[in-house]
OpenMM code with the backbone's topology and positions (N, CA, C; nanometers):
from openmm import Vec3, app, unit

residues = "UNK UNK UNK UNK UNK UNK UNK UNK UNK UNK UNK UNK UNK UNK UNK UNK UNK UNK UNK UNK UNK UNK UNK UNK UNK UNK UNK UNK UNK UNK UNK UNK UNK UNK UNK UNK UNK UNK UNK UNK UNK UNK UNK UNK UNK UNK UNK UNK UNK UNK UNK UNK UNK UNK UNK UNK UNK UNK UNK UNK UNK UNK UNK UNK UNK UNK UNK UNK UNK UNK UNK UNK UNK UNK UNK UNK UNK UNK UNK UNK UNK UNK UNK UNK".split()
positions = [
    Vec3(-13.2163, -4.6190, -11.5059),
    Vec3(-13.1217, -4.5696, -11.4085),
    Vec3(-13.1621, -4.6041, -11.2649),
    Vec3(-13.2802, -4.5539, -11.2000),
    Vec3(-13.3569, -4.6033, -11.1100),
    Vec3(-13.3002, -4.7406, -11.0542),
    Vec3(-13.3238, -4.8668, -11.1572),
    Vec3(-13.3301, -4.9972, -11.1632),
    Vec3(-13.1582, -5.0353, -11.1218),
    Vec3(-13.0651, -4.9367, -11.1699),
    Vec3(-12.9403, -4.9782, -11.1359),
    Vec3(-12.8979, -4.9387, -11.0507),
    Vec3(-12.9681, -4.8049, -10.9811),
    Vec3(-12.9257, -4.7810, -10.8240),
    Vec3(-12.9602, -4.9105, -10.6978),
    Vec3(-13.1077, -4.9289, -10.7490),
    Vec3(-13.1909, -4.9608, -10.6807),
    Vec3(-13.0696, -5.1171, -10.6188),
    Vec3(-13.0408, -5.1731, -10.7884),
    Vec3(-12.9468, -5.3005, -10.7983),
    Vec3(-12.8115, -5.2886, -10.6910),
    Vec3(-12.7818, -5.2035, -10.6775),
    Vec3(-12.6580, -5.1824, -10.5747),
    Vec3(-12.6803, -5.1479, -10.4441),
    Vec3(-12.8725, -5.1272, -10.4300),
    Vec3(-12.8625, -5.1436, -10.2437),
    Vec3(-12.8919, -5.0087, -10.2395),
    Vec3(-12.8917, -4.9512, -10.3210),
    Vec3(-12.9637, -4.8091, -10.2835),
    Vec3(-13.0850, -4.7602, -10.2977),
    Vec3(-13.1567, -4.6642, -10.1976),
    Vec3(-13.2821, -4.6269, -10.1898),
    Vec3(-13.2920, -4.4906, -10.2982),
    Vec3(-13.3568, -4.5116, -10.3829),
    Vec3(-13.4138, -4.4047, -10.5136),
    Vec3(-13.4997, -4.3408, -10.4376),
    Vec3(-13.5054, -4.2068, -10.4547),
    Vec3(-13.5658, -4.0647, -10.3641),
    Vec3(-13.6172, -4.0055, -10.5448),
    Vec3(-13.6135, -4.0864, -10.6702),
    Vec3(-13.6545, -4.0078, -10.7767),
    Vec3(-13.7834, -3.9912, -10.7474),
    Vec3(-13.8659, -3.8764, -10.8454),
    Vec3(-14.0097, -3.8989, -10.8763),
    Vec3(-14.0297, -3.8550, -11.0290),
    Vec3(-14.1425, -3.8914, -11.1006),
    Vec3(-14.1537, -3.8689, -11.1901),
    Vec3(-14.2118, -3.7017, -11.1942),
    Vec3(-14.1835, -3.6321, -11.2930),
    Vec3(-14.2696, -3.5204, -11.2839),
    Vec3(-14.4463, -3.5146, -11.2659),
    Vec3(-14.4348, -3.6116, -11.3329),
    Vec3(-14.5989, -3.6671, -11.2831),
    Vec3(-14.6919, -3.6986, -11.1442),
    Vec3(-14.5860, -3.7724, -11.0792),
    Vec3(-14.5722, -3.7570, -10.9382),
    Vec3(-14.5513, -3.6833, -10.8745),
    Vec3(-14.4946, -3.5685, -10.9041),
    Vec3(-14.4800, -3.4781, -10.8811),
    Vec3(-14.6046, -3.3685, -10.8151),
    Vec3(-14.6376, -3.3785, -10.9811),
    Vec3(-14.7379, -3.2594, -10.9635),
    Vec3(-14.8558, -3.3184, -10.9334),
    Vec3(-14.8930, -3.4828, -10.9157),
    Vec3(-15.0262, -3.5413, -10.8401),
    Vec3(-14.9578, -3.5106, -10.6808),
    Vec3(-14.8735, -3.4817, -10.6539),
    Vec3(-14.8748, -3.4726, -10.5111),
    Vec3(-14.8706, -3.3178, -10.4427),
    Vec3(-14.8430, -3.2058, -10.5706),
    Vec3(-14.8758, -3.1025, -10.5342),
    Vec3(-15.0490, -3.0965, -10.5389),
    Vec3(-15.1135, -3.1562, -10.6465),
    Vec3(-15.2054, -3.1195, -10.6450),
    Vec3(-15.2916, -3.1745, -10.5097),
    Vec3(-15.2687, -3.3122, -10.4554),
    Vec3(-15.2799, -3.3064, -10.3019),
    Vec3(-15.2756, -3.2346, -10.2127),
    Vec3(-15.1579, -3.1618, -10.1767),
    Vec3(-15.1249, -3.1208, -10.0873),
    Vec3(-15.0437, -2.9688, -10.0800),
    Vec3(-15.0984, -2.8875, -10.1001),
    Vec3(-15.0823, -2.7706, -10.1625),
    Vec3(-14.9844, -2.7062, -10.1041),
    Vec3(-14.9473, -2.7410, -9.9818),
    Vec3(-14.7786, -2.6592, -9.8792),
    Vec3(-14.6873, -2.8393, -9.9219),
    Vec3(-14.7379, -2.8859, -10.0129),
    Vec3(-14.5943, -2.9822, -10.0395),
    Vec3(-14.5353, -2.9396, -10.1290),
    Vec3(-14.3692, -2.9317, -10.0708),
    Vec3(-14.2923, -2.9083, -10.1879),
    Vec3(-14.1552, -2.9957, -10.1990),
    Vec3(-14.1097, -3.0233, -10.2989),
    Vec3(-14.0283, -3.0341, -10.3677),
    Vec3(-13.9097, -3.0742, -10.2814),
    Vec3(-13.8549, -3.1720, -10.2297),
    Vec3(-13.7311, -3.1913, -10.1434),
    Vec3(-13.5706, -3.1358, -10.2613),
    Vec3(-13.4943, -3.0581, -10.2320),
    Vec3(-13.4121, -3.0070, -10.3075),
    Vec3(-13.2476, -3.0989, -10.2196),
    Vec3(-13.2011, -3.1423, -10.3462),
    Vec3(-13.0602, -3.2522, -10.2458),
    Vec3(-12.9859, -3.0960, -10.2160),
    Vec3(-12.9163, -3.1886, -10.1403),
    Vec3(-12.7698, -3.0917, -10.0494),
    Vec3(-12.6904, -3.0716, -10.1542),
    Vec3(-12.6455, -3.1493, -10.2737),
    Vec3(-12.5648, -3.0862, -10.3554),
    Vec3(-12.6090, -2.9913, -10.4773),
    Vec3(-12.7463, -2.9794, -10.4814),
    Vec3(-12.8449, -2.8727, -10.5350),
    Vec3(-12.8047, -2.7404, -10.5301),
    Vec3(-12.8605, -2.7734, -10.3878),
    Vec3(-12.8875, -2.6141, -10.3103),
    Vec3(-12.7241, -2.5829, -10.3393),
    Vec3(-12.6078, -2.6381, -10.2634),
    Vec3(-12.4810, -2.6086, -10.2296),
    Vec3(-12.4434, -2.5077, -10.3838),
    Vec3(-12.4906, -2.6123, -10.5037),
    Vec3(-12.4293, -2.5388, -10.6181),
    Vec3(-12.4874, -2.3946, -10.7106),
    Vec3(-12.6165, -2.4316, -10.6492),
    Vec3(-12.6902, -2.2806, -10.6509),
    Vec3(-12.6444, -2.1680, -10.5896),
    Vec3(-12.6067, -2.1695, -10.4239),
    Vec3(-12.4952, -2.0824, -10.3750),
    Vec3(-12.4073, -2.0429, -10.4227),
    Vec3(-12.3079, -2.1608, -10.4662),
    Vec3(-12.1781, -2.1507, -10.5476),
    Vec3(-12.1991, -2.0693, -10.6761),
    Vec3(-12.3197, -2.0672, -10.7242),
    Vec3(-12.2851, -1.9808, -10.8719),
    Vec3(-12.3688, -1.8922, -10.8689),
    Vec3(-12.4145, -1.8391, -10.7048),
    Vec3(-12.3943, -1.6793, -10.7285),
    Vec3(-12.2736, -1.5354, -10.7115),
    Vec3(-12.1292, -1.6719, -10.7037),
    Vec3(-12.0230, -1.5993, -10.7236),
    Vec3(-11.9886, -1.6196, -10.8432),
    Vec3(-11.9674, -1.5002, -10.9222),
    Vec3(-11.9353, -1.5008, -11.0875),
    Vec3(-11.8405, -1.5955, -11.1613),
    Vec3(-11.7196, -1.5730, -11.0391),
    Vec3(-11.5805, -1.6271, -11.0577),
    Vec3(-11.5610, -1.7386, -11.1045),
    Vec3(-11.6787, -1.8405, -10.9690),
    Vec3(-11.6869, -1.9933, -10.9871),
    Vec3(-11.7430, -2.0229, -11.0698),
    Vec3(-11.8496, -1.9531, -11.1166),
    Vec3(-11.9779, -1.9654, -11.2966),
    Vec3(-11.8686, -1.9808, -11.3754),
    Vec3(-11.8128, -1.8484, -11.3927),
    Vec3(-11.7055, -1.8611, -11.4820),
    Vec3(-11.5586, -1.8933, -11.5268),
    Vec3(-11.4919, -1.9601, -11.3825),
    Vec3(-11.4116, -1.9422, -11.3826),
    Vec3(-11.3035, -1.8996, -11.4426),
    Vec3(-11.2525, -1.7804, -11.3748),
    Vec3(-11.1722, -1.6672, -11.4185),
    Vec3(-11.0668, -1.7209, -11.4170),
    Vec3(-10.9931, -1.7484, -11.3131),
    Vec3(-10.8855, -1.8545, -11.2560),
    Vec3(-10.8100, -1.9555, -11.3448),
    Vec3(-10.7100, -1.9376, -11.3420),
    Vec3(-10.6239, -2.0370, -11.4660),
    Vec3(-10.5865, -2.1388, -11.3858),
    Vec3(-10.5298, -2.0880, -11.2547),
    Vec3(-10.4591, -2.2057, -11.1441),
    Vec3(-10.5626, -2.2545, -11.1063),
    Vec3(-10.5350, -2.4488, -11.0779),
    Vec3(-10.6484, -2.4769, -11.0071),
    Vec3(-10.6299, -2.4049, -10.8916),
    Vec3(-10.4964, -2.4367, -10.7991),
    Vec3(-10.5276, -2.4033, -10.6704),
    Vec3(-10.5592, -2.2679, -10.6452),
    Vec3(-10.5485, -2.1718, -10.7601),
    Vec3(-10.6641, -2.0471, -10.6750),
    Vec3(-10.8071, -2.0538, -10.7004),
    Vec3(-10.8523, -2.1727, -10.7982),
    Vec3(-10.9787, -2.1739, -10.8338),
    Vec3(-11.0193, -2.2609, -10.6608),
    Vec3(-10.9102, -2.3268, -10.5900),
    Vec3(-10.9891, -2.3888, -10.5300),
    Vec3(-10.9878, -2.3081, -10.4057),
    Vec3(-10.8983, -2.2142, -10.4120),
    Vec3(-10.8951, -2.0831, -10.2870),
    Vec3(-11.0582, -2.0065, -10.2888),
    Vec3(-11.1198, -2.0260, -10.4441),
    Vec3(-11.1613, -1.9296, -10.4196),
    Vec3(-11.3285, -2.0135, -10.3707),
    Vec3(-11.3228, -2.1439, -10.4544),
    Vec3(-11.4455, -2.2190, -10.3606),
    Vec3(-11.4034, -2.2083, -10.2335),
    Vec3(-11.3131, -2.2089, -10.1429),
    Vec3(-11.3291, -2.1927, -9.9427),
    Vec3(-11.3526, -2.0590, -9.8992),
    Vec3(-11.2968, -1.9767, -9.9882),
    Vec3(-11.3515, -1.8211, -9.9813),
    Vec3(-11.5252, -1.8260, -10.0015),
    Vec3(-11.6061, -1.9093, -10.0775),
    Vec3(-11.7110, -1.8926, -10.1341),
    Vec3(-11.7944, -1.9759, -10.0167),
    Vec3(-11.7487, -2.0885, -9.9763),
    Vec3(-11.8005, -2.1498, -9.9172),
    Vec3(-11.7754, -2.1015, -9.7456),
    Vec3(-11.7005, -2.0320, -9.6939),
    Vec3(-11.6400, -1.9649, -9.5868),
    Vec3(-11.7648, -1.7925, -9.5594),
    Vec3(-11.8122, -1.7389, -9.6754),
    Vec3(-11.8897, -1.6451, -9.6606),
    Vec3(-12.0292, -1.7019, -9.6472),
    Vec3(-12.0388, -1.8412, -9.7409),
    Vec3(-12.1641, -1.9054, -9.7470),
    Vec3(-12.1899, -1.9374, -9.5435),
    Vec3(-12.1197, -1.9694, -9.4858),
    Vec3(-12.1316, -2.0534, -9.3666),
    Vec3(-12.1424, -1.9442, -9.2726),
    Vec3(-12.0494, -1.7753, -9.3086),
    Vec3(-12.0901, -1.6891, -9.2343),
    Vec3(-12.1922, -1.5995, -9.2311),
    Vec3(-12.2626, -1.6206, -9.3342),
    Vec3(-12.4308, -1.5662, -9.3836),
    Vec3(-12.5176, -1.6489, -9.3300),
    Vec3(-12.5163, -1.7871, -9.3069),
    Vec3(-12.5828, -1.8818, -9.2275),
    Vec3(-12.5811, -1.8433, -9.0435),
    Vec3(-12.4352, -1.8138, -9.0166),
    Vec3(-12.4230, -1.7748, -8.8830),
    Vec3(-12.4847, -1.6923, -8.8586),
    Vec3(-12.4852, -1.5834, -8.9325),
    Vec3(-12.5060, -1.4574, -8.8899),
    Vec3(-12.6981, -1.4515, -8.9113),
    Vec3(-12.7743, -1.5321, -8.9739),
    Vec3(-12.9345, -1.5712, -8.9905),
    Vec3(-12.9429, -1.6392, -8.8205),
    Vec3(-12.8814, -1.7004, -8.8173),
    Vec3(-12.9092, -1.8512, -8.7423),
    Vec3(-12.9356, -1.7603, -8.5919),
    Vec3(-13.0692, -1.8088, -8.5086),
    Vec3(-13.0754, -1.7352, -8.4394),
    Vec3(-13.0240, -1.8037, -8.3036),
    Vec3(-12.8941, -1.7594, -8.2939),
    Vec3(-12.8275, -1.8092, -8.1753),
    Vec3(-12.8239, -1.7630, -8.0627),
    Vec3(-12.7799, -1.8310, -7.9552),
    Vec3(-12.8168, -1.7794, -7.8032),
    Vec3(-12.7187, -1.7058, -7.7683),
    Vec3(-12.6837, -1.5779, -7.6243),
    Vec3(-12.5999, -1.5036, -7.6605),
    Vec3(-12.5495, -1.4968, -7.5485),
] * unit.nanometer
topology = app.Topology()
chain = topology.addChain("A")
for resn in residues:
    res = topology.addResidue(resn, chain)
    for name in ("N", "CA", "C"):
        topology.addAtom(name, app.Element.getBySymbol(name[0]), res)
């Protein structure tokens, strides 16, 4: 897989688990780079709804990801230590 990204011009960010853990064992505050669509979906399914979707319509399933993602961005605001 690697080999066929790599083939289209793209930079591979994989590591092996092996690599992994020789580079924890280096460097003991290194951790783990987690992608943006990781984290995003970890958020997303600590609303039940979206785990499970309850929702028959798409378009309220997709009301309810901007609802999900709309509280996600105002829990960020409200951390984020802004000037006043």
């Amino acid at each position: 897989m690697p080999e066929y990204a790599e083939g289209l011009g793209f930079t591979v960010h994989l590591r092996t688990r092996g690599e992994e853990m020789e580079a924890k064992r280096r460097d003991p505050d290194w951790r783990a780079r987690r992608w943006v669509v990781e984290r995003s979906h970890s958020w997303l399914n600590r609303n039940r709804g979206l785990l499970i979707r309850w929702s028959k319509k798409p378009e309220n399933h997709r009301a309810f990801h901007h609802l999900a993602f709309g509280i996600i961005a105002w829990k960020a605001a409200l951390a984020a230590d802004l000037p006043r």
